[in-house]
C-alpha positions in Angstrom: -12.2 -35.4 -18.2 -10.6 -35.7 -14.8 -8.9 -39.0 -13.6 -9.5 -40.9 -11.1 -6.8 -40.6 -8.1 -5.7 -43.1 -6.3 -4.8 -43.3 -2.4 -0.9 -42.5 -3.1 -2.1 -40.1 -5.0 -4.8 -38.1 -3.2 -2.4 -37.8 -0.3 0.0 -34.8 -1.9 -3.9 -33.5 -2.5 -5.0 -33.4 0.4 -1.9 -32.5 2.1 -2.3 -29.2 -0.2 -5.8 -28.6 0.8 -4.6 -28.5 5.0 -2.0 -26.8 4.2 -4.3 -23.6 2.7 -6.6 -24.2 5.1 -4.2 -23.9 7.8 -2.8 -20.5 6.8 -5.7 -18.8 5.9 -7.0 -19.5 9.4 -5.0 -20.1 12.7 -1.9 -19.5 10.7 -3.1 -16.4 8.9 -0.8 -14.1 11.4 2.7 -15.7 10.7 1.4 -15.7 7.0 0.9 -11.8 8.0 3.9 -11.4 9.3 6.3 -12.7 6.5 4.1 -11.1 3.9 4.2 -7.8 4.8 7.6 -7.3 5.0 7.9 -8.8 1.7 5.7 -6.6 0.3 6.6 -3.5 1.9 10.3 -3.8 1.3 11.9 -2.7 4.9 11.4 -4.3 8.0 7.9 -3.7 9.6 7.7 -3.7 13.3 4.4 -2.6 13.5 1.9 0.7 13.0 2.3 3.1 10.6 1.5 2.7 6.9 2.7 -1.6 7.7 -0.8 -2.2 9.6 -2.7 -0.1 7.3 -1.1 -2.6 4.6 -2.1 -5.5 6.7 -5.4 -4.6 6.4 -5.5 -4.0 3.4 -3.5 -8.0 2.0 -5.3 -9.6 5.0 -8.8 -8.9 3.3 -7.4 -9.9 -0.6 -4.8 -12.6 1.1 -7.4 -14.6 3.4 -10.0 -14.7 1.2 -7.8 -16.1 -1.3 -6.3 -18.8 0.4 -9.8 -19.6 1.7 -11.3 -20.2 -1.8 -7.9 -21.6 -3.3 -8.2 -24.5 -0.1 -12.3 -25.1 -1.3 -11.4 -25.5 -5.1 -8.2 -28.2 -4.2 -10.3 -29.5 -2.1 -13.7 -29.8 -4.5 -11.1 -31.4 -6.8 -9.3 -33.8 -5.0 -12.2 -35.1 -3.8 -14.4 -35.0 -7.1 -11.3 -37.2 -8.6 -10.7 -39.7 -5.5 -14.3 -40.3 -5.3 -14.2 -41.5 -9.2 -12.4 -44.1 -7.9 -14.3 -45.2 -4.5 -18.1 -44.5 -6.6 -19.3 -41.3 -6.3 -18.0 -37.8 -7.5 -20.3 -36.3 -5.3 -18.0 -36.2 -2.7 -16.8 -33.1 -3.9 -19.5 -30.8 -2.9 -18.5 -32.3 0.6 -15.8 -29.5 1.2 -17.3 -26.7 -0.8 -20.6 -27.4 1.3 -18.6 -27.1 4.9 -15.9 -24.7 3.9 -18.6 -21.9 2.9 -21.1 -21.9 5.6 -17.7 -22.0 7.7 -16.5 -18.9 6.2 -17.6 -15.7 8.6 -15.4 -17.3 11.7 -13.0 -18.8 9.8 -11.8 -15.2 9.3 -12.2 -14.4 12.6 -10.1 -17.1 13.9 -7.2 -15.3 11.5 -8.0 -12.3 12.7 -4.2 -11.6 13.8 -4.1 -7.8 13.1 -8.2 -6.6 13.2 -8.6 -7.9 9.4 -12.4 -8.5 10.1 -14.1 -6.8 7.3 -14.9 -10.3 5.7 -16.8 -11.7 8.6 -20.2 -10.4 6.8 -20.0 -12.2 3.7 -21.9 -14.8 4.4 -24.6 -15.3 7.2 -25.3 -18.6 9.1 -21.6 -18.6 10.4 -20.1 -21.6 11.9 -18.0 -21.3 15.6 -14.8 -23.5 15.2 -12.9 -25.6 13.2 -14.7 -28.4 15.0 -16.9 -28.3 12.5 -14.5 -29.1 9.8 -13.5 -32.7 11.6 -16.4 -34.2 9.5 -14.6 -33.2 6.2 -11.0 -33.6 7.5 -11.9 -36.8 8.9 -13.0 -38.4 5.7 -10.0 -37.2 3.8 -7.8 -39.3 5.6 -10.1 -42.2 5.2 -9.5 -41.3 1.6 -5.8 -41.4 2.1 -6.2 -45.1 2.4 -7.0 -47.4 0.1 -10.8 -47.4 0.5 -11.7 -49.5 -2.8 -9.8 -53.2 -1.6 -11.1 -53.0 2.0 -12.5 -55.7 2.8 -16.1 -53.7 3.8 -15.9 -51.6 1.2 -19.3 -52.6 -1.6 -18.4 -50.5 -4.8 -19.0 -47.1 -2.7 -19.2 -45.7 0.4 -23.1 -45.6 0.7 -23.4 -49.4 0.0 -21.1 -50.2 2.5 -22.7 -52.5 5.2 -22.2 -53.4 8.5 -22.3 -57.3 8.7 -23.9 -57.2 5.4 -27.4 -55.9 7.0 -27.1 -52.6 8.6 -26.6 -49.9 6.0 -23.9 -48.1 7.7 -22.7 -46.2 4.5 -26.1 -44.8 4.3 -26.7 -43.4 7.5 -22.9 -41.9 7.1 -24.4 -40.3 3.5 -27.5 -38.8 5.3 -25.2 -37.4 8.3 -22.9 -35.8 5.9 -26.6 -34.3 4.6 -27.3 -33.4 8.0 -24.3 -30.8 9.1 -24.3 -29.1 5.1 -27.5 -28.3 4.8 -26.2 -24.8 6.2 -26.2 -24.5 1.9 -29.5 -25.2 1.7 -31.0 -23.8 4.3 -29.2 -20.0 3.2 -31.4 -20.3 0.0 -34.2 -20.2 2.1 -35.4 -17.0 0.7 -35.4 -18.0 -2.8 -38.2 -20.5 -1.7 -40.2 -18.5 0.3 -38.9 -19.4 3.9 -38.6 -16.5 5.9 -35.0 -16.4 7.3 -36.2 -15.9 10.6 -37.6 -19.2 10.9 -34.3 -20.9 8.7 -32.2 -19.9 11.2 -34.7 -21.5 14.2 -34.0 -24.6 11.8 -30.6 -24.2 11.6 -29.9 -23.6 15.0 -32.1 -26.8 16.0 -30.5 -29.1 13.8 -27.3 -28.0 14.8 -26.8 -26.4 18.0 -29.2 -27.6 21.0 -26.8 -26.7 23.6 -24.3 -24.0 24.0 -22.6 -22.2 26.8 -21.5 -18.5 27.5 -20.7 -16.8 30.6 -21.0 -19.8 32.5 -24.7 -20.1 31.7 -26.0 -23.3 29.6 -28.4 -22.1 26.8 -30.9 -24.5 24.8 -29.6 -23.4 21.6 -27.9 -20.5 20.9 -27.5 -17.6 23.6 -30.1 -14.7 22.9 -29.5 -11.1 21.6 -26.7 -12.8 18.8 -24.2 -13.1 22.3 -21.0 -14.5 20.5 -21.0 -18.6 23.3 -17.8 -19.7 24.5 -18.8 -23.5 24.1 -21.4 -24.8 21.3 -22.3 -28.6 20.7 -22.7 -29.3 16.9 -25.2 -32.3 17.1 -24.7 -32.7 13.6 -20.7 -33.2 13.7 -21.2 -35.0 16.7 -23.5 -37.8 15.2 -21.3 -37.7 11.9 -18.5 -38.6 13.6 -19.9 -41.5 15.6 -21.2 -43.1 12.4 -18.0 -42.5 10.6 -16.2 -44.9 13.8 -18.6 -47.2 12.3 -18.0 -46.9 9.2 -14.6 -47.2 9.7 -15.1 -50.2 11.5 -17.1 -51.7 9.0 -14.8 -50.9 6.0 -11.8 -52.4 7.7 -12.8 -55.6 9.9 -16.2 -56.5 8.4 -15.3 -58.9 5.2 -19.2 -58.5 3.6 -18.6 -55.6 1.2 -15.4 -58.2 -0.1 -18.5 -61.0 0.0 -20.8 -58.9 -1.8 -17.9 -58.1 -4.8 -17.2 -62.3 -4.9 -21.0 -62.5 -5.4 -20.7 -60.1 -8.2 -17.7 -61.8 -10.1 -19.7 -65.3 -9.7 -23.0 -63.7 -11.6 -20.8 -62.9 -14.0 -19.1 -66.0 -15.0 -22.5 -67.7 -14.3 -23.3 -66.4 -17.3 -21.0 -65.9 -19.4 -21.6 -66.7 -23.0 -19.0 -68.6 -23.8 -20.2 -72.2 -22.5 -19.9 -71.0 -19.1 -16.3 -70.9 -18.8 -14.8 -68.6 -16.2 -13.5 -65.5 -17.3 -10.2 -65.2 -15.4 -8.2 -68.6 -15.1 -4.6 -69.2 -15.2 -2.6 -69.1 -18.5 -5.6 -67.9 -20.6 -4.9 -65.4 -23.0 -6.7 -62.3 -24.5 -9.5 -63.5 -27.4 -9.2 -67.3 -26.3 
């Protein structure tokens, strides 16, 4: 059974999920670079049997790292979120990192290694769209379970002890993955036509390309320059707030107190507290 991870801990974690992350996408060409040489055995300037061999460990090499970064990431979070009440935290990088997959490759598309740009459809434009997930990792870097906000998880969490603030961060985080559910449309009988008319409502309203401003995406699948995720956008708003609330708010510590008194209220044993000063195990 998995442990739970504390802050210290989840850092090295985390630290390890970036760092895949970051080479099998806008570092991909220096990871390139070194490889192939490696590999090869002589120095490789370029052309020749070296680019048909960057080609060839681009698709095997990306793709690896890709999936490597989604499982450290699935676990690091599965185990830190043990410890600040929920493990479903996990799905949280599995459900951005995949529907993020298609231009993920391109953006490490350093020497034409595109030929895993079709495994998935629905594809995301930019790593802006990973803020929500990198964003909340280094909330989790902190110690999250003794702020004072903080009300035994992350969706109890309240602002000022009314406005559920941890909720509406839950239902965001709903909001820009359900690229996952929406690409098992077809296995319910939703056309995928009019999934990706959902899709590109709930995430894209606005984009630009060529200088012109489009109410969604452009038409005839023309690749915008500029696309605003509402989704991501909203997410990260709320998060401010949640941070906020977590840090300065003191009602999640208020709520905790409330819980300790209930329990020495009634504790069996005529009432007596059950932590004082000086009192020893079966006394």
């Amino acid at each position: 059974m998995p442990s739970r991870l504390i802050a210290r801990a989840f850092v090295g974690w985390f630290v390890l999920f970036a760092s895949l992350l970051g080479l099998g996408t806008v570092f991909f060409g220096p990871v390139l670079w070194f490889t192939v040489p490696v590999v090869a055995g002589n120095g490789c300037i370029g052309g020749g049997t070296c680019s048909a061999m960057a080609a060839v460990l681009g698709l095997w090499l990306q793709p690896s790292l890709l999936v490597a970064a989604a499982l450290v990431g699935a676990i690091a979070f599965y185990r830190r979120g043990l410890a600040v009440g929920s493990r479903l935290w996990a799905l949280f990088p599995l459900a951005l990192l995949l529907p993020n997959l298609p231009s993920l490759f391109m953006l490490g598309n350093a020497w034409g290694v595109n030929l895993a740009a079709a495994f998935l459809f629905f594809p995301r434009w930019s790593l802006l769209e990973l803020l929500p997930l990198m964003a909340f990792g280094v909330l989790l870097c902190f110690q999250v379970e003794y702020m004072p906000g903080f009300g035994q998880s992350i969706a109890r969490t309240r602002l000022y002890n009314s406005v559920p603030v941890g909720l509406a961060y839950v239902l965001t985080c709903l909001w820009i993955c359900s690229d996952v559910v929406l690409a098992l449309s077809p296995h319910f009988g939703l056309p995928v036509a009019v999934a990706q008319d959902i899709r590109d409502a709930l995430h894209y309203p606005l984009s630009i390309a060529g200088g012109e401003e489009f109410a969604g995406l452009p038409p005839y699948g023309k690749r915008p320059d500029l696309v605003v995720p509402l989704g991501t956008l909203v997410n990260l708003v709320v998060f401010i707030v949640l941070v906020f609330a977590l840090v300065f708010d003191g009602s999640g510590r208020l709520r905790r107190a409330g819980a300790l008194i209930f329990i020495d209220k009634f504790d069996g044993d005529n009432s007596k507290p059950l932590f004082r000063p000086g009192r020893k195990a079966g006394d």
